[in-house]
KEKOLKE-930863 format. One line per field, with one value per residue: residue in one letter; y negated, z, x of N, C-alpha, C in turn. Coordinates in steps of 0.02 Angstrom, whole numbers. Layout:
REM residues N
residu	(A_...)
n.yy	(Y_...)
n.zz	(Z_...)
n.xx	(X_...)
ca.yy	(Y_...)
ca.zz	(Z_...)
ca.xx	(X_...)
c.yy	(Y_...)
c.zz	(Z_...)
c.xx	(X_...)
***
This chain:
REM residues 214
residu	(X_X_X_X_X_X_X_X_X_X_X_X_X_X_X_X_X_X_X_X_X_X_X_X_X_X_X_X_X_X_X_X_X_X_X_X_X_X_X_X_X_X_X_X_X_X_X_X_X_X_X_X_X_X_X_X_X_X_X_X_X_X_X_X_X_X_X_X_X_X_X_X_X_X_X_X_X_X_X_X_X_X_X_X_X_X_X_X_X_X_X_X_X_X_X_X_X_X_X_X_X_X_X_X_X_X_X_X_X_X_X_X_X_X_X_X_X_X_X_X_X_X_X_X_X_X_X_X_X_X_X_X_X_X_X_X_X_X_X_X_X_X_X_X_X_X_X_X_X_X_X_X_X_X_X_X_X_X_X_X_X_X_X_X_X_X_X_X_X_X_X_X_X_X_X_X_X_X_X_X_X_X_X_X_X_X_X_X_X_X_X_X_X_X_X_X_X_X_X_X_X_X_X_X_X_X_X_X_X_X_X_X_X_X)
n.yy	(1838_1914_2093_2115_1988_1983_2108_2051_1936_1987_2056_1952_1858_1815_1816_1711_1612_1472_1413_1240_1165_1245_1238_1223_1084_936_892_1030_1162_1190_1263_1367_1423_1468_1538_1479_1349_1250_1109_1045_1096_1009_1063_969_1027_1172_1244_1387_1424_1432_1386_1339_1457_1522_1401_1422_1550_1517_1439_1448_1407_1314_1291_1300_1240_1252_1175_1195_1200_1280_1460_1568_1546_1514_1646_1695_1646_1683_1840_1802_1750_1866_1966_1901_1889_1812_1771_1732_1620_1544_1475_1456_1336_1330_1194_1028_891_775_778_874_785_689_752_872_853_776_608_601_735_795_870_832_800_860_820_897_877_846_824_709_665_601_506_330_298_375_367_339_439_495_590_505_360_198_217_347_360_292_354_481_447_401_533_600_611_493_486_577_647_609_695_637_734_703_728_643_480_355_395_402_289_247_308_259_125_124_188_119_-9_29_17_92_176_196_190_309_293_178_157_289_464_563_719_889_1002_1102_1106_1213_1250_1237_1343_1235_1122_1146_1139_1020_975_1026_959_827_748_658_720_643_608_574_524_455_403_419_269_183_98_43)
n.zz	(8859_8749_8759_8754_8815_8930_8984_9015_9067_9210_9244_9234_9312_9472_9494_9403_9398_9449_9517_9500_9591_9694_9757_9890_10002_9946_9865_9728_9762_9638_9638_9717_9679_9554_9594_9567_9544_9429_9276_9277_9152_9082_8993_8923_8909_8842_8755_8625_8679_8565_8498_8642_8714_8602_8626_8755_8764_8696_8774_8883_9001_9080_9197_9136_9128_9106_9093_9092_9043_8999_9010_8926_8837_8927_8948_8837_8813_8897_8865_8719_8777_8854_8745_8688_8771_8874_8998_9126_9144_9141_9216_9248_9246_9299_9261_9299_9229_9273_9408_9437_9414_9501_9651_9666_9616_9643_9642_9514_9503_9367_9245_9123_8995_8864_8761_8656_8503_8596_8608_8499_8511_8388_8343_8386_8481_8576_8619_8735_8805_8781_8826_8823_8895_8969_9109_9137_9081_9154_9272_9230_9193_9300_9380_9298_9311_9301_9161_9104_8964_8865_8771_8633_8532_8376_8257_8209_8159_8181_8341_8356_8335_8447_8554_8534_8554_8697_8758_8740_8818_8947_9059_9138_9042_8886_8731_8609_8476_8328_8344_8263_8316_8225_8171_8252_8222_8299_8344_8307_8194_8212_8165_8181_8151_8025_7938_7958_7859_7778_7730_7717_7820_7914_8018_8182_8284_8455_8567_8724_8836_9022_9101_9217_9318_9430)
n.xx	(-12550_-12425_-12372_-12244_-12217_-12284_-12204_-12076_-12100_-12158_-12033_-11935_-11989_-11971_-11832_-11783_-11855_-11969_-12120_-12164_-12258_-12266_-12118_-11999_-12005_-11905_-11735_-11697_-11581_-11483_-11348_-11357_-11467_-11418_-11312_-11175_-11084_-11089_-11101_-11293_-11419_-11537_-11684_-11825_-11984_-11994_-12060_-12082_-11959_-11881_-11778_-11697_-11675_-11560_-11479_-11463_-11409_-11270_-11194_-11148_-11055_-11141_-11270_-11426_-11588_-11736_-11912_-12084_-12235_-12307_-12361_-12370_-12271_-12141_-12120_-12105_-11961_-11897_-11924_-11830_-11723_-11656_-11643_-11532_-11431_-11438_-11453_-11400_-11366_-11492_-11611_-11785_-11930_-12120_-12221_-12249_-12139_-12107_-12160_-12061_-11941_-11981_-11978_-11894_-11752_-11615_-11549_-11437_-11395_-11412_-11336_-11345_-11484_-11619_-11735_-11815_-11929_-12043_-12228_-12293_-12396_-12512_-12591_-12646_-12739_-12682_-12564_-12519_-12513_-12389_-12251_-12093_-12088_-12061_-12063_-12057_-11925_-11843_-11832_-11781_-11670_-11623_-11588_-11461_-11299_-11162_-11091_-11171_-11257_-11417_-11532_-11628_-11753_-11847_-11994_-12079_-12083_-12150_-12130_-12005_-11941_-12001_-11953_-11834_-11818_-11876_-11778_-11679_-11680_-11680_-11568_-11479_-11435_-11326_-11326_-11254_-11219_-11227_-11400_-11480_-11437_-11308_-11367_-11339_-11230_-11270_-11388_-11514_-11620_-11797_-11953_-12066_-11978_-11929_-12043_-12095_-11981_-12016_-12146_-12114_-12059_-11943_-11819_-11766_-11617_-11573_-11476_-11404_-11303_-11261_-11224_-11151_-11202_-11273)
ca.yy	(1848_1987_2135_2100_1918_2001_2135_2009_1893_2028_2073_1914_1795_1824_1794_1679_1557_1438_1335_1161_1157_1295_1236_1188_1004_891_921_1116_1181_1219_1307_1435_1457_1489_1578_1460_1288_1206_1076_1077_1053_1015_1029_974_1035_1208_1263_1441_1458_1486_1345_1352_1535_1529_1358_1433_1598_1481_1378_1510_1352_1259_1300_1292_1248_1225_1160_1184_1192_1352_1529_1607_1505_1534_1714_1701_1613_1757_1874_1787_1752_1923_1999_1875_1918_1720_1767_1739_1545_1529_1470_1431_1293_1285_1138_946_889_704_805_925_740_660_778_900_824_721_574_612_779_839_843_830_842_874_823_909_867_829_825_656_622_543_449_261_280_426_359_315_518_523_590_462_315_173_230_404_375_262_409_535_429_408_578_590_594_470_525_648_641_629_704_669_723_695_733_589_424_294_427_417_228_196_335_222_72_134_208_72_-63_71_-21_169_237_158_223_340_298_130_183_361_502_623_764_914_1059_1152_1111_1242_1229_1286_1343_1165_1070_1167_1139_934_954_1038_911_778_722_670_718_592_621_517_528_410_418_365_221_178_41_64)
ca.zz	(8837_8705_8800_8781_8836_9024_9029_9045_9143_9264_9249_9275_9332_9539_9490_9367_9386_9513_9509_9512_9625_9744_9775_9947_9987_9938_9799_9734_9758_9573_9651_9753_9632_9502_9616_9554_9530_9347_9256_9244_9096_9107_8955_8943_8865_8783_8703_8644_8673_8494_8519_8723_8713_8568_8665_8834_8741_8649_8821_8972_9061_9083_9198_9090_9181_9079_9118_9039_9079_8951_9050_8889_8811_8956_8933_8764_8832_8948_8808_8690_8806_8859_8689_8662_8817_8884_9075_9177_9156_9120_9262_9209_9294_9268_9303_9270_9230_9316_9490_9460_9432_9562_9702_9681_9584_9683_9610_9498_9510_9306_9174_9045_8965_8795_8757_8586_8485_8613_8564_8477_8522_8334_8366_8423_8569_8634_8622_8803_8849_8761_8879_8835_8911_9018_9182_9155_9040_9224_9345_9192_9200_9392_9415_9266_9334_9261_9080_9055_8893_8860_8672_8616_8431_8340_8165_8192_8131_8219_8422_8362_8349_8519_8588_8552_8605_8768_8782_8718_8849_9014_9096_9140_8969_8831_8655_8594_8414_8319_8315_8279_8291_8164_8177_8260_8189_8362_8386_8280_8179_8207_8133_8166_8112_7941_7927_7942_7838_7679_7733_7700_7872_7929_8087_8200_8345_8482_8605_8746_8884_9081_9129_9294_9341_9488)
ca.xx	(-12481_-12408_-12371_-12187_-12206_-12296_-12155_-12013_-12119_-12145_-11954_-11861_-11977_-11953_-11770_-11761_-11927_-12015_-12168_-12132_-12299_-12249_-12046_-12001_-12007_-11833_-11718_-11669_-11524_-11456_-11320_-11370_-11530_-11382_-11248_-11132_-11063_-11080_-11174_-11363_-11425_-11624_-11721_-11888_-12057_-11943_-12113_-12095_-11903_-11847_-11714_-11680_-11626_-11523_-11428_-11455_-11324_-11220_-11178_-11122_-11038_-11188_-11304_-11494_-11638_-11793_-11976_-12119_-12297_-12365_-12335_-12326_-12186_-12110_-12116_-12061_-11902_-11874_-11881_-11782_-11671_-11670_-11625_-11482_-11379_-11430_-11525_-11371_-11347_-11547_-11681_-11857_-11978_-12180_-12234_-12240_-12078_-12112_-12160_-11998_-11890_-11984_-11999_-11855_-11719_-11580_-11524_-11341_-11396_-11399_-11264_-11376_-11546_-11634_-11816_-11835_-11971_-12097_-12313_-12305_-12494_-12482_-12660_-12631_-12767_-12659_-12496_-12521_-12499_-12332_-12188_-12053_-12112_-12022_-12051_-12026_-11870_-11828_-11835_-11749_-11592_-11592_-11544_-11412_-11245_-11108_-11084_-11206_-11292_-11501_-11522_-11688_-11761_-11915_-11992_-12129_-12054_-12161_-12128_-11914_-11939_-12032_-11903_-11740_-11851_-11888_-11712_-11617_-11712_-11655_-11503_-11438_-11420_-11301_-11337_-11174_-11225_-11293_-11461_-11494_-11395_-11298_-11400_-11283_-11255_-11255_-11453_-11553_-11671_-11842_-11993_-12084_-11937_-11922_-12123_-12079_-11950_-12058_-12202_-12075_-12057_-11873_-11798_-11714_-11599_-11535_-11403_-11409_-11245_-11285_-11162_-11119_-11219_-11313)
c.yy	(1915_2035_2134_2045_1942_2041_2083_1946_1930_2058_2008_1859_1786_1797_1724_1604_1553_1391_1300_1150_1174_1254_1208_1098_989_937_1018_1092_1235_1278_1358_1470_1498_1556_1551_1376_1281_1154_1090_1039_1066_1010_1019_984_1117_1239_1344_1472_1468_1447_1355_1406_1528_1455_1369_1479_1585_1430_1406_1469_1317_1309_1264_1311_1222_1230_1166_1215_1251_1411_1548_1583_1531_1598_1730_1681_1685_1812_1854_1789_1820_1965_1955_1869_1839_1740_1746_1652_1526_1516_1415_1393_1300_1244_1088_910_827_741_855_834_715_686_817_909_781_683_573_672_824_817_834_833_836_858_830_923_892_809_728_607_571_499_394_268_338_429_323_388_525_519_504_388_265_182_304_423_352_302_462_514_429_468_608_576_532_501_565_614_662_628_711_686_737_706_663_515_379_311_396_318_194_232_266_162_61_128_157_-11_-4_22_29_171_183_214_246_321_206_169_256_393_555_690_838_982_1117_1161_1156_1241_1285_1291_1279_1110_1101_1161_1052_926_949_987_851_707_723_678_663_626_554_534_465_438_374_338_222_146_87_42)
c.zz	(8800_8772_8813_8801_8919_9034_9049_9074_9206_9285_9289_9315_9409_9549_9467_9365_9448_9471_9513_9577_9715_9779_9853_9948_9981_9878_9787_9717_9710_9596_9659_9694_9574_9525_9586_9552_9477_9332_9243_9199_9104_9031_8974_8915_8814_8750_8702_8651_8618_8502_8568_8712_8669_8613_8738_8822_8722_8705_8883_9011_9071_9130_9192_9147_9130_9112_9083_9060_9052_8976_8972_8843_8868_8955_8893_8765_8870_8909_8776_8710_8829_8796_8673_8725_8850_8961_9131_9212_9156_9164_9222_9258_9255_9302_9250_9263_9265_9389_9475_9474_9506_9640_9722_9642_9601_9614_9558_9492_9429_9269_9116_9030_8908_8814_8680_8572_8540_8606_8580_8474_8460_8327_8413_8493_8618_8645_8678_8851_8812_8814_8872_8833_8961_9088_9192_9124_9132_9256_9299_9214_9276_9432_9360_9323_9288_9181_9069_9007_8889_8775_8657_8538_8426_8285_8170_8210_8200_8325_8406_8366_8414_8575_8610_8583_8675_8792_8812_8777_8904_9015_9125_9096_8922_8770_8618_8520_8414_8298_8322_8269_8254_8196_8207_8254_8256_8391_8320_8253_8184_8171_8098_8161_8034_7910_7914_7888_7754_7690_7716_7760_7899_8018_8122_8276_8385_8544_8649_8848_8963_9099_9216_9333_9378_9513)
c.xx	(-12476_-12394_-12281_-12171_-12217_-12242_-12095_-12038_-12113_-12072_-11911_-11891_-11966_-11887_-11738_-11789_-11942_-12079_-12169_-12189_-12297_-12165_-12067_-11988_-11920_-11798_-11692_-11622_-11484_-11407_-11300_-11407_-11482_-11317_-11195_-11107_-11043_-11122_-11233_-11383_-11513_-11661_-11806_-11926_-11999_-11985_-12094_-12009_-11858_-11793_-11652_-11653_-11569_-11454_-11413_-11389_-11261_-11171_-11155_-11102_-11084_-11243_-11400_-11552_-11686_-11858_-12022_-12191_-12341_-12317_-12328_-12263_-12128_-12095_-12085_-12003_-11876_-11853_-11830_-11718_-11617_-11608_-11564_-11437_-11371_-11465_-11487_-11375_-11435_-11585_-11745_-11897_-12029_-12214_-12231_-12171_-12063_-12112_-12077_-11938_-11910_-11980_-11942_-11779_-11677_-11552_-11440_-11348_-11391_-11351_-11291_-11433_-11559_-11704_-11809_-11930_-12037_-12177_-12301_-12378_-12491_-12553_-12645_-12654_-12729_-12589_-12480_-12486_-12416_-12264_-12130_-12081_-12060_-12008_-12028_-11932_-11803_-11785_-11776_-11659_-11567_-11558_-11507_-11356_-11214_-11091_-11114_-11228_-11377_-11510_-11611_-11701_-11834_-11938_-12058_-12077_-12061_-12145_-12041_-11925_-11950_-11977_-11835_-11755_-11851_-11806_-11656_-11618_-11687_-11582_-11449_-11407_-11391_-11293_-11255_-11166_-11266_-11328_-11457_-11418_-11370_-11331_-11337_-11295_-11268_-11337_-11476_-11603_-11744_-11881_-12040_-12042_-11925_-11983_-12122_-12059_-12020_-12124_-12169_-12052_-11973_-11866_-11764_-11691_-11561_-11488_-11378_-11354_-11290_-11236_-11174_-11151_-11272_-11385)
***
């Protein structure tokens, strides 16, 4: 890690961060962990932060829980976060984001999540490792409350297609949009979405509500 990625690991993470490995057994308690009562909003995979921070500052009613499996990303979230006055509403998980749903995650328990642009494994034989899949999309919605919202986005064509596929086949989740959704100006753009764009790669977003059905 940079040397300002270890100081604000060593700063907030005692406070701010758990190991998905380490947690105590049954679901966490957003709550307390937060000192407050609000929605959690879960993203997943937040890579090096450049997004997450800037929506973790932009969102003070929400409490932001991201996961993500690279310590220094995580670090880099910490800073960022850090420097944009975002650490209050902000807790960090590393870990597997399937063991954080499955293990410590009650059912109804988030208001929301985001899977932005997720590693599209864009090789056929490895489009077996790609996160949004049917069973995990399954378990994602199971602990969705009633109306939260799951926003995913992609710059690879043939991943945004198998996304709404998957999505759109869940018996949870009813699609807020036909098909994709208007892109919103409130998500940011980053480095590797402005790198798609000049490669000539389009973004797609989606936006998928949890109904009621049980």
């Amino acid at each position: 890690m940079t040397v300002g990625q270890e100081r604000a690991w060593n700063t907030h993470w005692e406070k701010l961060g758990h190991d998905v490995k380490t947690l105590p057994d049954g679901p966490l308690d957003f709550t307390s962990w937060f000192g407050r009562e609000a929605p959690v909003m879960l993203e997943i995979g937040s890579g090096m932060g450049e997004t997450t921070a800037q929506l973790v500052a932009a969102a003070p009613e929400l409490n932001y829980v991201a996961v993500e499996v690279y310590k220094p990303g995580l670090a880099q979230l910490l800073l960022r976060a850090e420097h944009l006055g975002g650490l209050d509403n902000l807790r960090v998980l590393r870990g597997d984001a399937v063991d954080l749903l499955t293990e410590h995650v009650a059912p109804g328990a988030l208001g929301g999540a985001r899977i932005f642009f997720p590693d599209p494994w864009p090789k056929k034989k490895h489009h077996k490792r790609r996160l949004v899949q049917p069973a995990f999309i399954a378990l994602l919605a199971s602990r969705l409350a009633p109306g939260a919202v799951l926003h995913l986005a992609t710059d690879w064509e043939h991943y945004a297609d198998q996304m709404l596929e998957v999505c759109s086949a869940s018996p949870l989740l009813d699609n807020m949009y036909d098909g994709w959704a208007p892109r919103p100006d409130w998500r940011p753009v980053t480095k590797f979405e402005q790198r798609a764009v000049d490669e000539g790669r389009i973004s797609h977003d989606l936006m998928f509500k949890r109904n009621n059905v049980t």
